[in-house]
N, C-alpha and C positions, 0 to 999 in steps of 0.2 A: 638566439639562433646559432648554432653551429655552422661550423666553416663548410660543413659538408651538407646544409639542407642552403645556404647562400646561394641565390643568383648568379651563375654566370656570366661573364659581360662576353659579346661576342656574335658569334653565330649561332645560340640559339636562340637570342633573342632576350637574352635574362630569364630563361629558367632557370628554376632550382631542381633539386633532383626531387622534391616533392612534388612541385605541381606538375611536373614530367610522371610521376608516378600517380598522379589523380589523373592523372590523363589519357594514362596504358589503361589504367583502371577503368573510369567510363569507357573508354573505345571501345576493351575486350568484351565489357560485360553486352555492350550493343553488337556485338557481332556473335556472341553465345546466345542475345535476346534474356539478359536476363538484368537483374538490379545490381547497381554498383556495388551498394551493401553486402551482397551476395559470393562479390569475388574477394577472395583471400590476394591480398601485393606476395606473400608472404610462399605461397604454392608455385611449385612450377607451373611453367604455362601451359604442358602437357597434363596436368592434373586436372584443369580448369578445362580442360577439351579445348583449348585454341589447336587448329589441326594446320595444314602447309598452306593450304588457300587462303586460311587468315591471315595466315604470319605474311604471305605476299601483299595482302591487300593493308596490313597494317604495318610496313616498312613504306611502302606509298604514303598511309598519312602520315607517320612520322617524319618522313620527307620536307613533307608541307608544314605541320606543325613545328616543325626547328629549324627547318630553311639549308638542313647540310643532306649531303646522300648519306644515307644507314646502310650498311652492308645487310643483306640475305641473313647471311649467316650471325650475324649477332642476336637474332632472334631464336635462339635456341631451347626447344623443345623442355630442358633442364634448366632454365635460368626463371626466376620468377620474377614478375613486376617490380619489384625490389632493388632486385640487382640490375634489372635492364635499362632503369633509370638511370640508376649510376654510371653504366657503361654508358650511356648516351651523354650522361655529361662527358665524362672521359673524351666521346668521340667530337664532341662538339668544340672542346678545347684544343684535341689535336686539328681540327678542321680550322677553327678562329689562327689559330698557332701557321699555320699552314698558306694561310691568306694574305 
């Protein structure tokens, strides 16, 4: 396992940015109503039709799922599941960092 799919210790709870990313992955495909298989991690989230009222409603479960607040705006229209795992480790470190 690479240092960058590892567990973080901390405030999110020991995610890794993968299971953070199977995670965006079900969520999104449930709020498109479609199968996980179906969404690309790899597309933006604007490709995938996640539109503003998702992205609000899915900064709420990311919330709950990692236990730190997520900014609005990290959920960027041009970031795809991919990257926005990543940034959420990032932001869960600086959040643990913080504590």
């Amino acid at each position: 396992m690479s240092p960058s799919e590892r567990s973080v210790d901390g405030a999110n709870g020991g995610h890794s940015p993968l299971e953070i990313e199977v995670w965006l992955q079900t969520r999104i495909a449930l709020l498109l109503s479609v199968e996980p298989r179906d969404i690309d991690p790899m597309q933006p989230l604007a490709a995938l039709g996640l539109d503003s009222v998702m992205a609000v409603c899915l900064v709420g479960e990311l919330e709950l799922f990692l236990d730190i607040p997520v900014p609005e705006q990290l959920i960027s229209p041009r970031a795809s599941i991919h990257e926005l795992a990543r940034q959420l480790i990032a932001e869960c470190r600086s959040e643990g960092a913080d504590s």
